[in-house]
N, C-alpha and C positions, 0 to 999 in steps of 0.2 A: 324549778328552783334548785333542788340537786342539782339537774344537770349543770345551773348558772355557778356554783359552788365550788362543782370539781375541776380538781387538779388539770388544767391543760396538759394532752400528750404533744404537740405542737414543740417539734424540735426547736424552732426557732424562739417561742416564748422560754421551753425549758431551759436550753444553752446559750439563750444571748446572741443576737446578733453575728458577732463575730466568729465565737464558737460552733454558729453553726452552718455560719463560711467557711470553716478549715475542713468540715465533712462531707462538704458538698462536690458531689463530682465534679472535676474539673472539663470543660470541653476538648475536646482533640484539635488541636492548632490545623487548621487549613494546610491542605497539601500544597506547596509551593513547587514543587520540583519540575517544574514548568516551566524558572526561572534561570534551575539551572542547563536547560540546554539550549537560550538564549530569549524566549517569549517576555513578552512583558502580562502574557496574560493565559489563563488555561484554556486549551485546544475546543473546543465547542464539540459535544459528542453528536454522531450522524443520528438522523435519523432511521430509527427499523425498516428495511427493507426487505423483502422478503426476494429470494431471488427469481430472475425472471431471462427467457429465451428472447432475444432480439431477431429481426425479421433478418431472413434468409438472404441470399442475393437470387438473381431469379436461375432456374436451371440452366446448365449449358450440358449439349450432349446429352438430354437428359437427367445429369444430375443435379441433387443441390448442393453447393457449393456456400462454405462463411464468405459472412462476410465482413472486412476491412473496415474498423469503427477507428477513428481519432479523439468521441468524444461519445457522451451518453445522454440522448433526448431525457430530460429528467428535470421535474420542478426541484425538486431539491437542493440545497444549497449547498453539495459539496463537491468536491474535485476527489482526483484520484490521484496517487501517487505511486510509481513504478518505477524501478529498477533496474538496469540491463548490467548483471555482472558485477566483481568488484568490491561488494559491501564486506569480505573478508577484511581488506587495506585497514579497515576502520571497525577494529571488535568493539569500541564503546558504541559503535551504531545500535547493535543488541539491548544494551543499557535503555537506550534514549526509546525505540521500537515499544520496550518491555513498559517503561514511566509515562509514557507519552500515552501509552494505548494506541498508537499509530498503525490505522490498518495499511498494511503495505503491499505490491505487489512484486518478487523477483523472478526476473528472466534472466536463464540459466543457459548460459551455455558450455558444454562441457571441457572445451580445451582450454579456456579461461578460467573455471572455476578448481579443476585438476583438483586438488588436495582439500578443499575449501567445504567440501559436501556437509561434513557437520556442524560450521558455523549456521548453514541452511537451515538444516533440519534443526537447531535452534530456535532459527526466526519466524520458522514452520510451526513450533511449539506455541512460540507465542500470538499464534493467527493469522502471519503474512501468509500471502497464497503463492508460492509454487509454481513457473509456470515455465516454458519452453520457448530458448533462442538456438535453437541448433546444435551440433555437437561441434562446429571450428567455425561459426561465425564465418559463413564465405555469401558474398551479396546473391541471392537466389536468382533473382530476376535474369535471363537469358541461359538459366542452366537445362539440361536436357530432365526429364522428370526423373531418373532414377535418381538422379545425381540431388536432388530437393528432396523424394522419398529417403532417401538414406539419412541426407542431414538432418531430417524433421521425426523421421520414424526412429532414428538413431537415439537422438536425445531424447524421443519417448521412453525407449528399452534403460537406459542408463539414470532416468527418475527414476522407474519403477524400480531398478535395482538398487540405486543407492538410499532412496525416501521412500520409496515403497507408494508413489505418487506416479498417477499418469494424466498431465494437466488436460486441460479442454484449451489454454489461451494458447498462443503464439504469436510472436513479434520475430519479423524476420531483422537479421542484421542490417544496418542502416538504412532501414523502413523498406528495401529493394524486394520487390514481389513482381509477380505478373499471374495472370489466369492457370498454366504450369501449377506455381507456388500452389493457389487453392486446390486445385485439385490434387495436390500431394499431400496438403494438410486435414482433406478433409478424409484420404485413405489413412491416416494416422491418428486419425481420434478427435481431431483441434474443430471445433466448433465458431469460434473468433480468431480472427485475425487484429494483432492488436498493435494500432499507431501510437501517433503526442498529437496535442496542439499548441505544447511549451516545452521547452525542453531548460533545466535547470544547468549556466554552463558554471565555470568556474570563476564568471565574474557576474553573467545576470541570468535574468528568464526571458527567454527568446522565446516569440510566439510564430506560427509556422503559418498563419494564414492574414498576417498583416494586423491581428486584433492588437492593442495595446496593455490590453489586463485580463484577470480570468473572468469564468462564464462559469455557472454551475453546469455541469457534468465535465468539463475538460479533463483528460487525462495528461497529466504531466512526466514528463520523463528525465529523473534525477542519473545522469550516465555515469558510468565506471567511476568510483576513486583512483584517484590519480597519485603519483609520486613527489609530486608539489602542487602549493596551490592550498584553497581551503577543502577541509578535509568532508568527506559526505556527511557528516552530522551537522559540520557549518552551514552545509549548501542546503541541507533540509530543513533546517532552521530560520534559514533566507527565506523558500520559499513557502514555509509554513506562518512567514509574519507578512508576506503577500498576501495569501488566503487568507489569513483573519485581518488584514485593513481591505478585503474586499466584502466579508460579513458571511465568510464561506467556511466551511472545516474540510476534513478527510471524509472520502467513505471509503468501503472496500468495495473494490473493482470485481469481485467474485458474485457479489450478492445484485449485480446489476448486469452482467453477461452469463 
């Protein structure tokens, strides 16, 4: 019976309704910023992966030799996104990477990127991986092997020295490789050799093996900003509202090679 008696501590009997709506924590408004770099919806996050070794190619000579993936056997429902060069043209890229949470991957080549290394190691900051197109971008396939170890082993020494990074991936300049290539890349450190099977152009996505839409594991390939046209955050944009009208997101390419 006391207790039926006393005074309610009960904010809301004490202060009234209203009163003690004006002291209630207010919610934190939903992050929108998804809208500003053109979605109509927020990026779907990947699922954990733990990283993992893909199957070898079989010996040559004795050795083992990477090998050359355009895509990743994988239930999972996301694609990958890569980079060859360029993403300087476009510093709000940084922005979008950082809001986005966009695992990304860039390949570096060093006569193209010249001055550019610390937008890199930026986008290195925020989680994209780092990875190795040569030091001048020259088609490998028909070169004599020094001529492949230099390009490939070169742009090894010049991560390491500028990022303080020595990748495991490579993607040779316009996809051109042969038997030579792996065996240069695998005295170099490179583990993967890394293709597309979409390549993002400056009007659509072009798929390389006749498919019409993506597939989860595809690796897609967003090329250089250019000096007209839409700018690489447009064109990542494009293909980021492909992949989520197909029910897919990003993963990172690192934690699956």
């Amino acid at each position: 019976m006391l207790a039926g008696c006393a005074q309610s501590v009960d904010p809301i009997e004490r202060l009234g309704k209203k009163a003690a709506e004006r002291v209630r924590p207010h919610r934190a408004a939903p992050d929108q910023s998804y809208r500003r770099w053109g979605l109509t919806e927020p990026l779907a996050s990947p699922p954990l992966h733990p990283a993992r070794t893909l199957a070898l190619s079989p010996p040559t000579g004795g050795r083992t030799l990477p090998r050359a993936v355009d895509h990743v056997p994988t239930p999972d429902r996301v694609v990958f996104l890569t980079y060859d060069d360029g993403a300087e043209k476009d510093p709000r890229f940084v922005d979008m990477v950082r809001e986005l949470r966009l695992p990304v991957s860039m390949f570096l080549t060093d006569s193209v990127v010249g001055p550019g290394y610390g937008h890199f190691a930026r986008l290195h900051r925020l989680g994209a991986g780092i990875q190795n197109h040569t030091l001048d971008h020259r088609a490998l396939a028909g070169l004599p092997y020094a001529g492949q170890r230099a390009e490939i082993c070169g742009q090894q020494e010049r991560l390491s020295s500028r990022l303080g990074l020595r990748p495991r991936l490579f993607r040779p300049p316009y996809g051109s490789y042969d038997t030579t290539t792996l065996r240069a890349a695998t005295d170099c450190g490179i583990s993967t050799v890394v293709l597309w099977r979409a390549a993002m152009t400056p009007t659509d996505l072009v798929y390389t093996h006749g498919e019409h839409h993506l597939r989860p594991g595809d690796i897609i390939l967003v090329g250089p900003d250019e000096t007209t046209g839409p700018s690489l955050r447009e064109r990542t944009a494009r293909v980021l509202r492909r992949v989520q009208q197909r029910g897919l997101t990003v993963g990172r390419l690192e934690d699956y090679l």
